[in-house]
mmCIF file as gemmi writes it, N, C-alpha and C atoms, coordinates in Angstrom:
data_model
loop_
_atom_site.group_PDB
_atom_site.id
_atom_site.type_symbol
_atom_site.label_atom_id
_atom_site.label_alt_id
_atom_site.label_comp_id
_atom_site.label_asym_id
_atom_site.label_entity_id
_atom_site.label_seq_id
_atom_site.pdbx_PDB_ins_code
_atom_site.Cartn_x
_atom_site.Cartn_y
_atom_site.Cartn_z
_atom_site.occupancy
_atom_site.B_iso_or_equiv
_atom_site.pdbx_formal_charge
_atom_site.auth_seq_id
_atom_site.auth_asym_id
_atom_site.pdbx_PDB_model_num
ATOM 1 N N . UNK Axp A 1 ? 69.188 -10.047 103.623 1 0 ? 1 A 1
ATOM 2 C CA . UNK Axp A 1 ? 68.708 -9.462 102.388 1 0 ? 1 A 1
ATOM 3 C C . UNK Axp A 1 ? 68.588 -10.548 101.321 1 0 ? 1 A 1
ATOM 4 N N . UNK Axp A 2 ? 67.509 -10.124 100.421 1 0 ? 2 A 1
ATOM 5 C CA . UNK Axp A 2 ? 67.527 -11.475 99.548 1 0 ? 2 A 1
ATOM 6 C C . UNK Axp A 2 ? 67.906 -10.819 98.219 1 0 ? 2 A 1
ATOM 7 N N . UNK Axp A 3 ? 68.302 -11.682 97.73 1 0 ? 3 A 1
ATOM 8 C CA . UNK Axp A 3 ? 69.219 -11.401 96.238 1 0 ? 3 A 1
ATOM 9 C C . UNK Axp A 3 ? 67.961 -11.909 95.193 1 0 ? 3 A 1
ATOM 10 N N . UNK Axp A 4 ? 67.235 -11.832 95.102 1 0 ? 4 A 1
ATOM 11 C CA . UNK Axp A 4 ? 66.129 -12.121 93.922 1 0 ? 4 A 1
ATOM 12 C C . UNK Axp A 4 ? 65.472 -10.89 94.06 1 0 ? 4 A 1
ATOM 13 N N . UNK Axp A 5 ? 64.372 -11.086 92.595 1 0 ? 5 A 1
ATOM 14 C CA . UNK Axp A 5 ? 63.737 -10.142 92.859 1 0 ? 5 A 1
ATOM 15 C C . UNK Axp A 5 ? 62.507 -9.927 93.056 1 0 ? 5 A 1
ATOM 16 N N . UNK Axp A 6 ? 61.549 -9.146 93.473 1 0 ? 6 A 1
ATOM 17 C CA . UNK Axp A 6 ? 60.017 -9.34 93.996 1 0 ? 6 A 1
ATOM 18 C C . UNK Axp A 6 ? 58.973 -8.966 92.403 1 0 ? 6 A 1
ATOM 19 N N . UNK Axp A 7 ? 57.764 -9.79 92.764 1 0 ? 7 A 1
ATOM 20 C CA . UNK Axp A 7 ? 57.059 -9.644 91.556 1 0 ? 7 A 1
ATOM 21 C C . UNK Axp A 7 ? 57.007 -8.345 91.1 1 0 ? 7 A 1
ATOM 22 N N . UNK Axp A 8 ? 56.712 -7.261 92.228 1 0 ? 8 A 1
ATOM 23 C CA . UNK Axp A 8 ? 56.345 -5.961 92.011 1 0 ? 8 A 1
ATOM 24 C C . UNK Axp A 8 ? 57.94 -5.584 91.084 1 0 ? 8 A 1
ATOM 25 N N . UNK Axp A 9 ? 58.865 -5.335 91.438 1 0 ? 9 A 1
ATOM 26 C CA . UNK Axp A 9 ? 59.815 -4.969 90.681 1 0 ? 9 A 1
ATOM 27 C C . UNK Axp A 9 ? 59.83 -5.165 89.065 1 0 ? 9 A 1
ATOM 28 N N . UNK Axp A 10 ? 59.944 -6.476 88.871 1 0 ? 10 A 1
ATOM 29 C CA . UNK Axp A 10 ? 59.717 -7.148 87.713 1 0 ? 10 A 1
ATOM 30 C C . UNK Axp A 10 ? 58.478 -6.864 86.802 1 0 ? 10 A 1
ATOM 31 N N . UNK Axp A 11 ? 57.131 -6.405 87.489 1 0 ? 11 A 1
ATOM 32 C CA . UNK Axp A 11 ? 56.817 -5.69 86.802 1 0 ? 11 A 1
ATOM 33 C C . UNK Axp A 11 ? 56.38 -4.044 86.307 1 0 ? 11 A 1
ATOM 34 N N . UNK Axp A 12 ? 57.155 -3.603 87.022 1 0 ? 12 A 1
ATOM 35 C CA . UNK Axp A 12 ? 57.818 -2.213 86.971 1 0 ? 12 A 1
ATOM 36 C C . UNK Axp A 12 ? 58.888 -2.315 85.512 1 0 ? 12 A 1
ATOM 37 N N . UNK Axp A 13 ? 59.29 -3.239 86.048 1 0 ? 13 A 1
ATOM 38 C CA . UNK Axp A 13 ? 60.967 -3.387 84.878 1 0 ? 13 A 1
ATOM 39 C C . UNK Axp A 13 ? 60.145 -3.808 83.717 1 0 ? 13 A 1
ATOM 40 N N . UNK Axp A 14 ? 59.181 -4.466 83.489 1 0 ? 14 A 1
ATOM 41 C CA . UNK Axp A 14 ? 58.569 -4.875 82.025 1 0 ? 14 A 1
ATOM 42 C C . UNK Axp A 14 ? 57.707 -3.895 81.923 1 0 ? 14 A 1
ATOM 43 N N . UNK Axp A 15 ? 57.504 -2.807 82.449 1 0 ? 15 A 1
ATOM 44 C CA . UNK Axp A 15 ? 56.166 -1.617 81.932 1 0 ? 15 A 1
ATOM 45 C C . UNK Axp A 15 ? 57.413 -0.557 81.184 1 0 ? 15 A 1
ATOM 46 N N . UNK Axp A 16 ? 58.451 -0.855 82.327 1 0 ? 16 A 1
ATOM 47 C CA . UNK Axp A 16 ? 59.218 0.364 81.207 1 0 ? 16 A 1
ATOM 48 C C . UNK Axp A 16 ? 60.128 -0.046 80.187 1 0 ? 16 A 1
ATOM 49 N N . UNK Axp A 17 ? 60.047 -1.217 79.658 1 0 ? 17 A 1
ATOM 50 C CA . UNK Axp A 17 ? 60.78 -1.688 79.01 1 0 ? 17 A 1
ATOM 51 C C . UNK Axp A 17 ? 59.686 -1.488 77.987 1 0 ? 17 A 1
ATOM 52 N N . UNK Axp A 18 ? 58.416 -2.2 78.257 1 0 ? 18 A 1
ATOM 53 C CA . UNK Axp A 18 ? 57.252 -2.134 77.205 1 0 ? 18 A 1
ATOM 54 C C . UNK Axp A 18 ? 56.943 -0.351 76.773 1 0 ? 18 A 1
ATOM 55 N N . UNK Axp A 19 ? 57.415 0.419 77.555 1 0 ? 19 A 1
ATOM 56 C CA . UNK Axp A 19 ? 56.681 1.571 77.348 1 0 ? 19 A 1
ATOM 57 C C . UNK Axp A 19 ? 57.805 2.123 76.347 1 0 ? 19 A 1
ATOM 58 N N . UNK Axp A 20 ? 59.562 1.78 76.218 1 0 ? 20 A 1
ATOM 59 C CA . UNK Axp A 20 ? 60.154 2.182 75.578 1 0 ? 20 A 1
ATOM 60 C C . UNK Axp A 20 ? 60.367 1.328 73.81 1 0 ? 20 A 1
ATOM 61 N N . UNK Axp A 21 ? 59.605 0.015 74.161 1 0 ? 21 A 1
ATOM 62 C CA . UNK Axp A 21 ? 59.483 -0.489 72.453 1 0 ? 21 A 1
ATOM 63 C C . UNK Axp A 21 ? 58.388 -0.392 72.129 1 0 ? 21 A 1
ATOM 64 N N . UNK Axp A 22 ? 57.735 0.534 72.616 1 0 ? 22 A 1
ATOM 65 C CA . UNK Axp A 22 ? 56.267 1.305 72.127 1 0 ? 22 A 1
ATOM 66 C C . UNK Axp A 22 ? 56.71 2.523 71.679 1 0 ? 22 A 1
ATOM 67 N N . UNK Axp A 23 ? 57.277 3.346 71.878 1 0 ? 23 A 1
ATOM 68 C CA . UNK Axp A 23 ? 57.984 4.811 71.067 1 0 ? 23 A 1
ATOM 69 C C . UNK Axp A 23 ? 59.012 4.223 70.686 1 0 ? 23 A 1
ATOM 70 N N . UNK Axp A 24 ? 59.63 3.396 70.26 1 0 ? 24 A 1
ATOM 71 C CA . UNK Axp A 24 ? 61.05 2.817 69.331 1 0 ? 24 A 1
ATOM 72 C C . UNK Axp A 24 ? 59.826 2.8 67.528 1 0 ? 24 A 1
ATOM 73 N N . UNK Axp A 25 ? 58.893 1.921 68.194 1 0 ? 25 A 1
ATOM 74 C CA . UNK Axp A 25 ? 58.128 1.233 66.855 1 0 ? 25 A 1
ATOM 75 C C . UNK Axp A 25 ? 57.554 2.552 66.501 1 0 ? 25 A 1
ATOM 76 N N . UNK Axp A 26 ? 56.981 3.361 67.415 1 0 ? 26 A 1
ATOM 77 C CA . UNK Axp A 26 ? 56.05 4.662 66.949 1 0 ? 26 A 1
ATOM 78 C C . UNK Axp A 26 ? 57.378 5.402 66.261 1 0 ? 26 A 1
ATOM 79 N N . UNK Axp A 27 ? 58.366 5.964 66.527 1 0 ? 27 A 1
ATOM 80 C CA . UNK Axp A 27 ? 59.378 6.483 65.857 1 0 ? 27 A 1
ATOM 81 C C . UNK Axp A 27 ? 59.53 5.572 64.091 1 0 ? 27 A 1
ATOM 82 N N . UNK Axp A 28 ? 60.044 4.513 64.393 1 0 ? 28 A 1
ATOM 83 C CA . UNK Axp A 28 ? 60.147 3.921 63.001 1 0 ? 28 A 1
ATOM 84 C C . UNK Axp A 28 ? 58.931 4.183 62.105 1 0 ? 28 A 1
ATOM 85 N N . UNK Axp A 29 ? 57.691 3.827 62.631 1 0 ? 29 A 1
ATOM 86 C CA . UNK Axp A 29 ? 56.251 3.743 61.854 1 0 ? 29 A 1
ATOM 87 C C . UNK Axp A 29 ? 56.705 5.388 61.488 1 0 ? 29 A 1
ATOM 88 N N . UNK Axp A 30 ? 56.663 6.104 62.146 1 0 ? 30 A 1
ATOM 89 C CA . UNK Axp A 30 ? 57.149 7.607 61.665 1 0 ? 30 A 1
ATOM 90 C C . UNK Axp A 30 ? 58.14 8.032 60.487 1 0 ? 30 A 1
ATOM 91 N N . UNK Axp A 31 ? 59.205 7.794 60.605 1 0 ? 31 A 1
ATOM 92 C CA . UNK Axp A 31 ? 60.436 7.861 59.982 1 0 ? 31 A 1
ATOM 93 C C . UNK Axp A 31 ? 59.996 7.225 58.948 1 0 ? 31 A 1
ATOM 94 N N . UNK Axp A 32 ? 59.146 5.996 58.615 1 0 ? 32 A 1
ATOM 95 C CA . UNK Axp A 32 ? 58.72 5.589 57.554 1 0 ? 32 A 1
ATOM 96 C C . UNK Axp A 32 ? 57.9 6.502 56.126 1 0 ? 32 A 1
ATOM 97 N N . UNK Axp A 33 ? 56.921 6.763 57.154 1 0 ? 33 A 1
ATOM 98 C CA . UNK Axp A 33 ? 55.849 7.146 56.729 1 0 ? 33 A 1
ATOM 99 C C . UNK Axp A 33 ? 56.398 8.776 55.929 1 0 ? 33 A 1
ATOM 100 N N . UNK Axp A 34 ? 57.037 9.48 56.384 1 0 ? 34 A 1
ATOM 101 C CA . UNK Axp A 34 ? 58.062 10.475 56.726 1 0 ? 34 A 1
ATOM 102 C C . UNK Axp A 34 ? 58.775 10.551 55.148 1 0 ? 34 A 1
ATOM 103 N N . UNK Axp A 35 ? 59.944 9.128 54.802 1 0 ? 35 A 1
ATOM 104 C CA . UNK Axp A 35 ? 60.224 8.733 54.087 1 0 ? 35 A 1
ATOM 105 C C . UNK Axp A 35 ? 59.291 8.653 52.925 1 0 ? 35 A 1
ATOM 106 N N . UNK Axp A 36 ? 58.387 8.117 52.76 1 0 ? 36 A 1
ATOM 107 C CA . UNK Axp A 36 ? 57.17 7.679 51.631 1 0 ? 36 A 1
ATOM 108 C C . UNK Axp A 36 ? 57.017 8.838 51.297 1 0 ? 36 A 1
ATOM 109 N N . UNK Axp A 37 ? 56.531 10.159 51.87 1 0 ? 37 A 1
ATOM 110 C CA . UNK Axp A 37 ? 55.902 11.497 51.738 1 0 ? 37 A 1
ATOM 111 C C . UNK Axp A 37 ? 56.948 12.103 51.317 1 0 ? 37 A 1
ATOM 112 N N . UNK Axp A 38 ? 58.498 12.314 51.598 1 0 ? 38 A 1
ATOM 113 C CA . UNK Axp A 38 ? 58.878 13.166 51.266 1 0 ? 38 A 1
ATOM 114 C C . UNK Axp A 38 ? 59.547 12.633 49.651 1 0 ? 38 A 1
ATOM 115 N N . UNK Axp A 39 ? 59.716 11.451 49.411 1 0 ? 39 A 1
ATOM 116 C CA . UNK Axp A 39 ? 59.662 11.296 48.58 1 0 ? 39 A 1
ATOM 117 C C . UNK Axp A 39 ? 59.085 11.251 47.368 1 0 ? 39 A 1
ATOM 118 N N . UNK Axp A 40 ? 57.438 11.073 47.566 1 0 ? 40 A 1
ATOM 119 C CA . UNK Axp A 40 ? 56.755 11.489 46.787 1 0 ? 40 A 1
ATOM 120 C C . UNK Axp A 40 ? 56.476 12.718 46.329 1 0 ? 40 A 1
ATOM 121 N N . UNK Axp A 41 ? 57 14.027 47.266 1 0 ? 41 A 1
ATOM 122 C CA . UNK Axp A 41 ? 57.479 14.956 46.926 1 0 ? 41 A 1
ATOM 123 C C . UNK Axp A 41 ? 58.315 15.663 46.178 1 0 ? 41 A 1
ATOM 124 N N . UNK Axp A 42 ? 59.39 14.863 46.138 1 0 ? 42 A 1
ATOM 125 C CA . UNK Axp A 42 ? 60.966 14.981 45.288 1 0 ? 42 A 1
ATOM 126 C C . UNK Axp A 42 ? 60.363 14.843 43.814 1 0 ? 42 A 1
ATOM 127 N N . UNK Axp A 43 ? 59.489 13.618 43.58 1 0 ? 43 A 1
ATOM 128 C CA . UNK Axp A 43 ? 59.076 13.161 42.289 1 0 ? 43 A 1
ATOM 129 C C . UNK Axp A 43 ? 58.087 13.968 41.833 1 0 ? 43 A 1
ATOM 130 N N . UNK Axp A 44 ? 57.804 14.749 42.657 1 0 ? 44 A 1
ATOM 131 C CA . UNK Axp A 44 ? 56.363 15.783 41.983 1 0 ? 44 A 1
ATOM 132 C C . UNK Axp A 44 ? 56.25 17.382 41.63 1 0 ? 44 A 1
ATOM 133 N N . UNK Axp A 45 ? 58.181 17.371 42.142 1 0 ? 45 A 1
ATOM 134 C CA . UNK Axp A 45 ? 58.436 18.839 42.573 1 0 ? 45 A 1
ATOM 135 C C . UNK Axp A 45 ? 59.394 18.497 41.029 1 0 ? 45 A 1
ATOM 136 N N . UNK Axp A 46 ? 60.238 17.597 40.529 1 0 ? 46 A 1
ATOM 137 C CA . UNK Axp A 46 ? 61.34 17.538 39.745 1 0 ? 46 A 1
ATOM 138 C C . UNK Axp A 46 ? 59.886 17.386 38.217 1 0 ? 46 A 1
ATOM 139 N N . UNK Axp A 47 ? 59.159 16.679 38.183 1 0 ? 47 A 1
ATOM 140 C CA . UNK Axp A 47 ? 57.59 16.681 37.188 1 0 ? 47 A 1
ATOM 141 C C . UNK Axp A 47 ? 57.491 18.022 37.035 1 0 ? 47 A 1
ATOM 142 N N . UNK Axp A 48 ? 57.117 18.971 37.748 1 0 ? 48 A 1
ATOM 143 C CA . UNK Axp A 48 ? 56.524 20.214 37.712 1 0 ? 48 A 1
ATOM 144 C C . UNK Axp A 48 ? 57.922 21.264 37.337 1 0 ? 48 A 1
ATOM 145 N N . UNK Axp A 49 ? 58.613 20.779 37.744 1 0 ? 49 A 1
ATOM 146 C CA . UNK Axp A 49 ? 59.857 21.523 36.919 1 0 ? 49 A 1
ATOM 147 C C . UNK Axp A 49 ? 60.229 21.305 35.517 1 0 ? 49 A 1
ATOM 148 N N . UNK Axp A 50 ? 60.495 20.017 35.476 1 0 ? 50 A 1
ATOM 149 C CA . UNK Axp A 50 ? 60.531 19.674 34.204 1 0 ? 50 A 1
ATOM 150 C C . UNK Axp A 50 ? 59.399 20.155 32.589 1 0 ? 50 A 1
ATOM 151 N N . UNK Axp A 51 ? 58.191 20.279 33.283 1 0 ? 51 A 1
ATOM 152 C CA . UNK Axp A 51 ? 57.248 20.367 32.933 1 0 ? 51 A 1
ATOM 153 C C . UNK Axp A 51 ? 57.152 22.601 32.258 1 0 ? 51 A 1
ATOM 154 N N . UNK Axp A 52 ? 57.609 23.082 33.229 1 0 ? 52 A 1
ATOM 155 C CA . UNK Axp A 52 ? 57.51 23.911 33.427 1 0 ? 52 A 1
ATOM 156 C C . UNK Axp A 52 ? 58.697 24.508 32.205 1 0 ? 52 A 1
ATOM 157 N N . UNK Axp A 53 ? 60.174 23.553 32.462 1 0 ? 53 A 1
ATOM 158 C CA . UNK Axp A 53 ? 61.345 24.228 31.654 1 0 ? 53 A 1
ATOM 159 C C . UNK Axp A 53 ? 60.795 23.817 29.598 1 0 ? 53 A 1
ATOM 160 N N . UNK Axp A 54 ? 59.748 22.645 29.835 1 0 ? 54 A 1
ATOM 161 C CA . UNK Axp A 54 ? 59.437 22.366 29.023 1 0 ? 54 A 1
ATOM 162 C C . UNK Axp A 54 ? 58.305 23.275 27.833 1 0 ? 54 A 1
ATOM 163 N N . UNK Axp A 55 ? 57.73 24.499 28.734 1 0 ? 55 A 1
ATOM 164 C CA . UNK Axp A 55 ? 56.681 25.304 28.268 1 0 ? 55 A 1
ATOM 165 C C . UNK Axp A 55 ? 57.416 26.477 28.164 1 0 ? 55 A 1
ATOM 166 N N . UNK Axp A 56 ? 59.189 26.91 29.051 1 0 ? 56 A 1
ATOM 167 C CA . UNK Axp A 56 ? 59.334 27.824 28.917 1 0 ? 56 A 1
ATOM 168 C C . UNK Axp A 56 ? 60.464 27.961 27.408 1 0 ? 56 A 1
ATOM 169 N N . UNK Axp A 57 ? 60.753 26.548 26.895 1 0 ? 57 A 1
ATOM 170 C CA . UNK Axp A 57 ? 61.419 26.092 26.24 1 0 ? 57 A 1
ATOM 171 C C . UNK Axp A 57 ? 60.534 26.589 24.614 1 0 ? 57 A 1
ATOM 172 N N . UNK Axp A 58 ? 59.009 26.029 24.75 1 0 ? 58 A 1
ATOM 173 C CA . UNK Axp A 58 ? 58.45 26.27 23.317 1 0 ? 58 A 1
ATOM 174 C C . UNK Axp A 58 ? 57.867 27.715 23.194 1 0 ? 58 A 1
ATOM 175 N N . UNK Axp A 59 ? 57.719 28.346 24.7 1 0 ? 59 A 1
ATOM 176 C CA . UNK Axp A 59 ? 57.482 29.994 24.226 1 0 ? 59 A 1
ATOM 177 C C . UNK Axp A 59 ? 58.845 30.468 24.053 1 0 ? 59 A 1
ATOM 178 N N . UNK Axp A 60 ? 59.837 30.077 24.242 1 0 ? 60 A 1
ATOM 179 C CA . UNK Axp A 60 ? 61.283 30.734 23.481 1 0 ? 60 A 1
ATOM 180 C C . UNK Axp A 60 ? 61.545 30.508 22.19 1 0 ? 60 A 1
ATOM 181 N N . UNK Axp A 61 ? 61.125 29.165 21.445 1 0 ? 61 A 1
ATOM 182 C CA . UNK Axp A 61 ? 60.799 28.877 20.526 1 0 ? 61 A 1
ATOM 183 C C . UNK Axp A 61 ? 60.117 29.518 19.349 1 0 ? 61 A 1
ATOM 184 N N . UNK Axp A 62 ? 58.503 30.033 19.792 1 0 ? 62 A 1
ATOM 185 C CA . UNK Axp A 62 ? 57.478 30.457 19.332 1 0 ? 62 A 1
ATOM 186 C C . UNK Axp A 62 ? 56.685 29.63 19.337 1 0 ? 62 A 1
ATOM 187 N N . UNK Axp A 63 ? 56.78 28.523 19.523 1 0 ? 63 A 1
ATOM 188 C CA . UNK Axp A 63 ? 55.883 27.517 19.598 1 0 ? 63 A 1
ATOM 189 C C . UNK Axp A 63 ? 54.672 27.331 20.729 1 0 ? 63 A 1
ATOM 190 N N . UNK Axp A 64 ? 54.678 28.256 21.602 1 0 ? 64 A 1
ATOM 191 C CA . UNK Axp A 64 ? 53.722 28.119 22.698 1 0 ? 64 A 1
ATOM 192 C C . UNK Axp A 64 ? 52.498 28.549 22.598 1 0 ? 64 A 1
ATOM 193 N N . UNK Axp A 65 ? 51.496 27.47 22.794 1 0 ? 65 A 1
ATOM 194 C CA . UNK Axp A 65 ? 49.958 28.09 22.953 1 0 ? 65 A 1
ATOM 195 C C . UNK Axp A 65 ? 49.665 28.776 21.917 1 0 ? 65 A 1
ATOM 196 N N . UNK Axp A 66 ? 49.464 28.341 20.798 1 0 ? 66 A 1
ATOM 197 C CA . UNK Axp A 66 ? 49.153 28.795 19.435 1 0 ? 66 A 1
ATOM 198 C C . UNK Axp A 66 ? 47.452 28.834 19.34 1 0 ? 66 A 1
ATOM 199 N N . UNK Axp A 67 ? 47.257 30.015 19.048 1 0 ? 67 A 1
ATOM 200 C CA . UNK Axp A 67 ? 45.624 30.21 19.057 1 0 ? 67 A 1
ATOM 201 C C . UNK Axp A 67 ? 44.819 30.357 20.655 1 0 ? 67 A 1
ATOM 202 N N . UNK Axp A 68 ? 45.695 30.423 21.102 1 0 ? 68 A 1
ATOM 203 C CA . UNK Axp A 68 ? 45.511 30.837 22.99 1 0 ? 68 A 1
ATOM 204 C C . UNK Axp A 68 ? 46.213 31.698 23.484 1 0 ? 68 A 1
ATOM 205 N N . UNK Axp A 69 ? 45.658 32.138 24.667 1 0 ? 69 A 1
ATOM 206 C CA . UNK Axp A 69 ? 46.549 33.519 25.474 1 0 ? 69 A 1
ATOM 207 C C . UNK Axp A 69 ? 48.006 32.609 25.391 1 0 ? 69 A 1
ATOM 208 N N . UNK Axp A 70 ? 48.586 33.8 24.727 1 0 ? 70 A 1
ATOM 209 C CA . UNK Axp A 70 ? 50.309 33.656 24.815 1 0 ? 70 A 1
ATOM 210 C C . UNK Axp A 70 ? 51.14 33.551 26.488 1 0 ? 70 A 1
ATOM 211 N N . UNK Axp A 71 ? 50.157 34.542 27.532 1 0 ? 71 A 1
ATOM 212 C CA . UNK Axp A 71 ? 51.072 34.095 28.431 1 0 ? 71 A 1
ATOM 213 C C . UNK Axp A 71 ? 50.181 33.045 29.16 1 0 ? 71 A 1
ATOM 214 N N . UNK Axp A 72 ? 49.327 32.661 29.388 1 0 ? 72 A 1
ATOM 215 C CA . UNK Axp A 72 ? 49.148 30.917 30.107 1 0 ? 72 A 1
ATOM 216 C C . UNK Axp A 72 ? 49.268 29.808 29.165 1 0 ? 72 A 1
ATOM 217 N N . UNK Axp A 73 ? 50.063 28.787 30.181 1 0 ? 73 A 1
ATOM 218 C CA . UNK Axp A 73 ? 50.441 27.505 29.469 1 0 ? 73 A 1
ATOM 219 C C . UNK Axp A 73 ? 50.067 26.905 30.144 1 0 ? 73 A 1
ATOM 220 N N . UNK Axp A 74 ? 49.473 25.599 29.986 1 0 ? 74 A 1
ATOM 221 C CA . UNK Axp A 74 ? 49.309 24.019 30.788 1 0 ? 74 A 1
ATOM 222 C C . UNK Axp A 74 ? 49.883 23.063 30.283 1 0 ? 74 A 1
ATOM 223 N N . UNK Axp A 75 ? 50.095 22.932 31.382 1 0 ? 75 A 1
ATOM 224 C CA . UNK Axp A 75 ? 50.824 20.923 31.311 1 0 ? 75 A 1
ATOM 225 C C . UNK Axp A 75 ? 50.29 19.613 32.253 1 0 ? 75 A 1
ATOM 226 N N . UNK Axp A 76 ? 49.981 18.668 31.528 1 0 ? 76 A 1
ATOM 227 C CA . UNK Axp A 76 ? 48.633 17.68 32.205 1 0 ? 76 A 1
ATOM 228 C C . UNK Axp A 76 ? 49.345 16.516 32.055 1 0 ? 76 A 1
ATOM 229 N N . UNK Axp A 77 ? 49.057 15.646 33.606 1 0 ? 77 A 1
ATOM 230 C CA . UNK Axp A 77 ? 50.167 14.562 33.308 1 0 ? 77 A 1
ATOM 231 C C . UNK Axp A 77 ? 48.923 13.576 34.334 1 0 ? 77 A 1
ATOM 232 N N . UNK Axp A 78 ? 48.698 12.356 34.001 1 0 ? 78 A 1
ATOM 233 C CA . UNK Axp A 78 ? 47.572 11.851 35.126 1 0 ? 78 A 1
ATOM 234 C C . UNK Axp A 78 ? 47.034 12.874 35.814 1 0 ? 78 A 1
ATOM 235 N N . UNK Axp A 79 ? 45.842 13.379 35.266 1 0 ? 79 A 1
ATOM 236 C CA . UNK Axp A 79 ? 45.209 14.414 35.091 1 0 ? 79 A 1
ATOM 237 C C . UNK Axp A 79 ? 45.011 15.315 36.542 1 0 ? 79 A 1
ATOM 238 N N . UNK Axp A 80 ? 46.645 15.9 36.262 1 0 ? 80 A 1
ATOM 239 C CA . UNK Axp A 80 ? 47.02 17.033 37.146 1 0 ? 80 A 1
ATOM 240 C C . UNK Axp A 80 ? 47.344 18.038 36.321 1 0 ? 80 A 1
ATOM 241 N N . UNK Axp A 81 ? 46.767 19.279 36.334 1 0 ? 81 A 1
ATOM 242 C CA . UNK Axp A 81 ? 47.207 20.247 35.301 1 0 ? 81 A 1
ATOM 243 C C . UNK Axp A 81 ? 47.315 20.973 36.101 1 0 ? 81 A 1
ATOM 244 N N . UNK Axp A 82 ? 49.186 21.261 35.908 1 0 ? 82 A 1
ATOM 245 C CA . UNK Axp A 82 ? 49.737 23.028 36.03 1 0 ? 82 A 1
ATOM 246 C C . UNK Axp A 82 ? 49.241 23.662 35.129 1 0 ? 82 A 1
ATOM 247 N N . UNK Axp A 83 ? 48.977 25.332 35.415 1 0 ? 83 A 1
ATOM 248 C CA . UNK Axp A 83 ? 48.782 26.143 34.762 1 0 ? 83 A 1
ATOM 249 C C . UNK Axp A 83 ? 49.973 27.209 35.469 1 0 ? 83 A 1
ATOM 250 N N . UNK Axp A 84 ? 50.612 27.756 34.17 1 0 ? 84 A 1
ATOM 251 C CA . UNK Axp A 84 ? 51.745 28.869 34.752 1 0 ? 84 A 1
ATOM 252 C C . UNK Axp A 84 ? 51.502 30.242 33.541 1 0 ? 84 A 1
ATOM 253 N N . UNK Axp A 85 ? 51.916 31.458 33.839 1 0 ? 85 A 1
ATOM 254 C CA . UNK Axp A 85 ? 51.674 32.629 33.706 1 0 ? 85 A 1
ATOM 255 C C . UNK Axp A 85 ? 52.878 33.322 33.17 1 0 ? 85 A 1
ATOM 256 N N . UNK Axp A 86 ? 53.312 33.074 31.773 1 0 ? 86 A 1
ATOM 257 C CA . UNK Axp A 86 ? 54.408 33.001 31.246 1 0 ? 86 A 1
ATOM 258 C C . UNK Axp A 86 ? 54.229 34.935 30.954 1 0 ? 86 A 1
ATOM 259 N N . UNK Axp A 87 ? 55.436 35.094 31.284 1 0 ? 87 A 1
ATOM 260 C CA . UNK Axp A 87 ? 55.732 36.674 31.092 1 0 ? 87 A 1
ATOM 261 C C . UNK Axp A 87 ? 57.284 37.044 30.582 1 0 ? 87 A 1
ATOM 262 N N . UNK Axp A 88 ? 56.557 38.202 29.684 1 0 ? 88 A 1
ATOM 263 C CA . UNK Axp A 88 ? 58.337 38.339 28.466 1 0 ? 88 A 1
ATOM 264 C C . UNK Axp A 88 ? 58.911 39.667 29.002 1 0 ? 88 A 1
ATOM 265 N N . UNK Axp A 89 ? 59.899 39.866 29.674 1 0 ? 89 A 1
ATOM 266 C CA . UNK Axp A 89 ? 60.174 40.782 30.416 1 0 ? 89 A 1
ATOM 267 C C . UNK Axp A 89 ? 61.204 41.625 29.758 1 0 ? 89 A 1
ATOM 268 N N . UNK Axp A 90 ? 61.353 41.418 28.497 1 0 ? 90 A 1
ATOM 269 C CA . UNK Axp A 90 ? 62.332 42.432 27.273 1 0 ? 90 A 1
ATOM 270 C C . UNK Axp A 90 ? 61.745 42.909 27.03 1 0 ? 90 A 1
């Protein structure tokens, strides 16, 4: 028996080696991409809140939408405008 190994083996052993740091990198490129998105999410969801406590803040006030329908408000930020549907439920 011979103790080495035959070409064919060897490249068996480098297809599956290659085939497993081909889904290692596709996973990371993922998990990345994954990362970027959901974060840009966090920042657009906490905007629109903020935004929102901010309109429900000046119709408690009286200050909201003066000379416009009392219950829609907008808020425009790099020209994305929420529009929300403010309702007085007393």
């Amino acid at each position: 028996m011979s103790k080495a190994f035959s070409l064919l083996e060897v490249l068996i052993a480098m297809a599956i080696i290659t085939i497993g740091l081909v889904a290692a990198l596709n996973l990371i490129a993922f998990s990345l991409h994954s990362y970027k998105t959901s974060s840009q999410q966090i920042i657009d969801t906490n905007w629109v809140q903020g935004c929102l406590e901010a309109i429900r803040n000046q119709r408690d006030r009286g200050e909201c939408c003066l000379g416009q329908n009392p219950y829609v408000a907008t808020c425009t930020k790099n020209n994305i405008t929420i529009k929300t549907y403010l309702y007085d439920w007393q």
